[in-house]
N, C-alpha and C positions, 0 to 999 in steps of 0.2 A: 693488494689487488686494486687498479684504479676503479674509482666510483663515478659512474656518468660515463657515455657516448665519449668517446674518443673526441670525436668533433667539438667537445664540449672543449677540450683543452689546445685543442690546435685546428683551425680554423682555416684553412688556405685554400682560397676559390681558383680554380683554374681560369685562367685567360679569358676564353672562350666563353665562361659562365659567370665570367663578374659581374655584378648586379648593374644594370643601365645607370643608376645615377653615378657610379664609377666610371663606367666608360667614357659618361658623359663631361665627368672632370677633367680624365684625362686628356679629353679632344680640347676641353677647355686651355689646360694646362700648357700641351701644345704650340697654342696659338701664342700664349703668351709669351714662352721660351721664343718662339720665332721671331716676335715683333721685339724683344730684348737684345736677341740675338742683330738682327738686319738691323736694328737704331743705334748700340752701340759698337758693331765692325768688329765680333771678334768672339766665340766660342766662351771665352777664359772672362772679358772685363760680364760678359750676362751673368756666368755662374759666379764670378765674383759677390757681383748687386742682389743675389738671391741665396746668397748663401750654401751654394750647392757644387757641385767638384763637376769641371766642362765635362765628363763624358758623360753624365749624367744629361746635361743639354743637347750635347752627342744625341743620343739615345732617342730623346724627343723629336727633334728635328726631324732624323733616320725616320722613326715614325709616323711621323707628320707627314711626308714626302710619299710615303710608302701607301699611306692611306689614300692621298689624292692622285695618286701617280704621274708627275710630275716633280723636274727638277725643282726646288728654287732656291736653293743656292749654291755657289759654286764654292767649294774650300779647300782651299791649302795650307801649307804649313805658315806663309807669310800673309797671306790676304785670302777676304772673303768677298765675295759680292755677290748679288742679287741675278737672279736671270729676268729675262721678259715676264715669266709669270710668277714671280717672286715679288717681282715690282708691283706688278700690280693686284695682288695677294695683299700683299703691304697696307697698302692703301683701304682694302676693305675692313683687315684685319684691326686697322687702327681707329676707325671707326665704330666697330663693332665693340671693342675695346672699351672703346670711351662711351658709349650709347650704355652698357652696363653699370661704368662707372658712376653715370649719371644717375640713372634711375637707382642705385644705391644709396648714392647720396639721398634721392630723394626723399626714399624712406626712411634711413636713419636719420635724416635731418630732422624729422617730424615738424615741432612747430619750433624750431631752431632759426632764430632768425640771421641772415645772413650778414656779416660786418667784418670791417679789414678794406685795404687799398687796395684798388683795382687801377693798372696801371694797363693801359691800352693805343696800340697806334694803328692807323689808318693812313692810306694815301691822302695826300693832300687835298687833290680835286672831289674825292668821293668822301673822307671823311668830314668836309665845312657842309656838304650836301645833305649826308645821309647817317653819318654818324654823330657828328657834334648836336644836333637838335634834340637826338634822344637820351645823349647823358645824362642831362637834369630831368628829363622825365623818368629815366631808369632810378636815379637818384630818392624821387618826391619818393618812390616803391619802396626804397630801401635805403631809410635815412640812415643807420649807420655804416652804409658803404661808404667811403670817397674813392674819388676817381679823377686819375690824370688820363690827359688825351694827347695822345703824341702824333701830330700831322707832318707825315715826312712820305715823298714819292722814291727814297731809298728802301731796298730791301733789310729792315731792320734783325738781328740778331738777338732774334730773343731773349734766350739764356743768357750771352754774354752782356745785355743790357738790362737786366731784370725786369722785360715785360712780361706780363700773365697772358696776352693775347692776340692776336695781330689781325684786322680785317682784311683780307688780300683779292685783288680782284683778278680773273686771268687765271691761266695755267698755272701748277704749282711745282715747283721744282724740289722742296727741299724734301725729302720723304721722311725726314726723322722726327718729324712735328706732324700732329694728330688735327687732322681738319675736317671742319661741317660745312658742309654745304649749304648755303644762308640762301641763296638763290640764283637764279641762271641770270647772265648776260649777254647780251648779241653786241654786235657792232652791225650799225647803219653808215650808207653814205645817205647827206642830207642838206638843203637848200632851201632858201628861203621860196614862197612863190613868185615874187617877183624875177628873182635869178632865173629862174626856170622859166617864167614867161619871155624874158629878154635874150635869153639866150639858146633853149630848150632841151630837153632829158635825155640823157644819157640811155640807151637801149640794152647794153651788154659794157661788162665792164671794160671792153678793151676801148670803148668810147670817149673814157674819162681824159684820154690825151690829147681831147679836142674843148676840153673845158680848164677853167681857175678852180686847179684844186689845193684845198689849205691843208698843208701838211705839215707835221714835225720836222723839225730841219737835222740835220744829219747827227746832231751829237747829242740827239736824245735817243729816249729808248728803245722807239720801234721800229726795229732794224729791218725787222722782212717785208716789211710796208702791208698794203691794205690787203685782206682775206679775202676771198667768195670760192664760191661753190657751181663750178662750171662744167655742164655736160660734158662727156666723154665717153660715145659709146651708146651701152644700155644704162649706164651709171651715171656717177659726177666723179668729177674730182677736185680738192681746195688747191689754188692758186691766190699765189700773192704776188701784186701789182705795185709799181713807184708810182703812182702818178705824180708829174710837178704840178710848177704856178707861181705866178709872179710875186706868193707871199710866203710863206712858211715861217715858223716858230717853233721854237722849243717848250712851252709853257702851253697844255693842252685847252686851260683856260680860254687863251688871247684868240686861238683860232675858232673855239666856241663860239665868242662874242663878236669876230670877224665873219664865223658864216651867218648868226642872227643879224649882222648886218648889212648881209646879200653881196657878200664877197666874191663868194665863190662854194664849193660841194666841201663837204669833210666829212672826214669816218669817223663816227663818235660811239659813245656807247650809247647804248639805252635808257640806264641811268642818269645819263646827264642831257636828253634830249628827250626823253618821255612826254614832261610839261608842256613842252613847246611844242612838240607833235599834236598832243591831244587841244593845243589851244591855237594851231591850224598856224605859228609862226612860222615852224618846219616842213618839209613836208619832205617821207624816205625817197630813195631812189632806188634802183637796181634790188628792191627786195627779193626778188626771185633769185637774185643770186648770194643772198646772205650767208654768212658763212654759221656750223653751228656755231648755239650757245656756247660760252667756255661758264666757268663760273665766279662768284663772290661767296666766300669762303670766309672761315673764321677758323686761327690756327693757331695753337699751342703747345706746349711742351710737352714729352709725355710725361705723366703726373700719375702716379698709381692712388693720389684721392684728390679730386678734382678738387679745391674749394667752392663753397655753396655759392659766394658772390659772384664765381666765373660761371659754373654751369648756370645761374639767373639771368646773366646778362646775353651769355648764347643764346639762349631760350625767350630773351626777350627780343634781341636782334632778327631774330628768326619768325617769331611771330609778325613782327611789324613788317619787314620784308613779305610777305606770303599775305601783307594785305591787297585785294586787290587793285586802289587807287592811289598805295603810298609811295609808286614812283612817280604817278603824274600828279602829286601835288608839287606847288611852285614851289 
C-alpha cells in the first residue's frame, strides 16, 4: 500500500493552474524562441542552436501568436518571413531581450571588472564628432578595456568583420541585430545669417527652388532627398523634396563648411549643427515643417551574454548622449 498523498509522488499541475512564475517563463520562453526563430530564417537552424527538436519551436511560436492574436509569421515548407507586426514585435522583443541580458549581467558581474577588446565603428562624420572624444574617456573608466574605432560612412557587417558594436544613425534596416536607442535625431535646413539677410527665408518648403541649396550630389547616399512634414487635410503628411544649386558634394562635411560659409541652405542633422545654432552661426529654417526624429542607435549582434565591457560602453554612450548640453558643445 502506497505511503503519502498520491500527490506526493506524481505531481501534474493542469494548464490552467500552473503556478504564475511558470506561465511567466513560459511567455518568457516564447519570446525568445520567436526572436531565434525571425534572426535565424528557419524553424530547424533556432531548434538546432537550442538544442531542442523544431516542433517543439512549432509549439511555442503557435502559442505565442495565439496568446497575442495576431499573425507574425508566415511559414512554409521552403521559407519564412516576418509579417508587418512580426516586424515590428521584433524590434521590441529584441530590446527587451537585451535590457534583461543587461541587467544580469549587472548583477552577476558584481565587482567584476570589465576587460578584453572592444572593437567598434561609427560613421565617419558623427564618429570624429561624437564618438572618437569619448573613447579615451570611456577608457581613463576602464583601463583594462582597449578599444579600436573603425570610422567608415559604409554599412558595416558586423559578424562578418568581428565588430562587437556599431553606432548607426537614421532608420535601421537590418532586423537581425539587437539596437538601443542612444538618442533622437532631426534634420534641419540651415543658413548662415548673412545668407538670409542677402537673399531672404524660405516660407514653405516648396520655396527652396528659389534659393542655393548645398546638396549631396547624386552618387551619394541620399536618394529620396530632403524630408518635411506638410499639411494635408486635418493632418500632415512627409514628403521629400530635390532641391538644387550651383554646388553640391558628396562628402557631407564640405557642404557643412560651404553653408558656415553663407553659401547657400543645407539639411543637416542636429548633431552636426547644434553648436553653431546655439552660437547664433546658423540659424534653422522651415522648422515647422521638420520632419520627425529618426534616431542614433547602438547595434549588435545577438549575443545570449552580452560582455560587461560592451554593455558599459552602451550605457556610457547613453548617459553622455542624454546630456543636455553634449550636442551643442563645439
Amino acid at each position: 500500500m502506497a505511503i503519502g498523498p498520491p500527490a506526493a509522488r506524481h505531481c501534474v499541475w493542469p494548464r490552467k493552474h500552473l503556478p504564475h512564475n511558470s506561465v511567466t517563463m513560459d511567455k518568457f520562453k516564447q519570446l525568445e524562441s520567436f526572436v531565434s526563430v525571425a534572426t535565424r530564417g528557419s524553424l530547424t537552424a533556432a531548434a538546432k542552436a537550442e538544442g531542442v527538436a523544431p516542433a517543439i519551436m512549432g509549439r511555442r511560436l503557435d502559442a505565442l501568436e495565439q496568446r497575442l492574436g495576431v499573425k507574425l509569421l508566415v511559414r512554409s515548407t521552403r521559407r519564412l518571413s516576418l509579417t508587418h507586426e512580426g516586424s515590428s514585435f521584433l524590434e521590441d522583443c529584441q530590446r527587451l531581450l537585451a535590457d534583461v541580458a543587461s541587467a544580469e549581467s549587472s548583477v552577476s558581474a558584481g565587482g567584476v571588472k570589465a576587460s578584453g577588446h572592444l572593437r567598434v565603428t561609427a560613421p565617419a562624420g558623427f564618429g570624429r564628432r561624437h564618438v572618437a572624444p569619448l573613447v579615451p574617456r570611456f577608457r581613463e573608466l576602464h583601463s583594462d578595456v582597449s578599444i579600436s574605432l573603425n570610422l567608415s560612412d559604409r554599412v558595416v557587417d558586423l559578424s562578418a568583420e568581428g565588430f562587437d558594436c556599431a553606432v548607426r544613425v537614421g532608420d535601421l534596416s537590418d532586423s537581425s541585430l539587437i539596437s538601443v536607442r542612444l538618442a533622437d535625431n532631426r534634420r534641419l535646413c540651415v543658413a548662415t545669417p548673412n545668407y538670409l539677410r542677402q537673399h531672404g527665408t524660405p516660407v514653405q518648403p516648396a520655396d527652396l527652388s528659389k534659393f542655393d541649396c548645398l546638396v549631396l550630389s547624386s552618387d551619394a547616399s541620399q536618394t529620396r532627398g530632403w524630408s518635411f512634414r506638410v499639411p494635408k487635410g486635418n493632418s500632415s503628411e512627409l514628403v521629400y523634396l530635390k532641391p538644387g544649386g550651383p554646388l553640391d558634394c558628396s562628402d557631407g562635411q564640405v557642404l557643412h563648411d560651404w553653408c558656415l560659409a553663407g553659401y547657400g541652405i543645407a539639411w543637416r542633422s542636429t548633431w552636426e549643427v547644434e553648436a553653431e545654432i546655439a552660437a547664433g552661426l546658423l540659424l534653422p529654417v522651415l522648422e515647422d515643417f521638420a520632419a520627425p526624429a529618426n534616431g542614433i542607435y547602438a547595434v549588435f549582434a545577438h549575443a545570449k551574454h552580452m560582455p560587461l565591457r560592451l554593455r558599459l560602453w552602451i550605457d556610457f554612450l547613453k548617459h553622455h548622449y542624454a546630456q543636455p548640453g553634449f550636442w551643442r558643445a563645439p
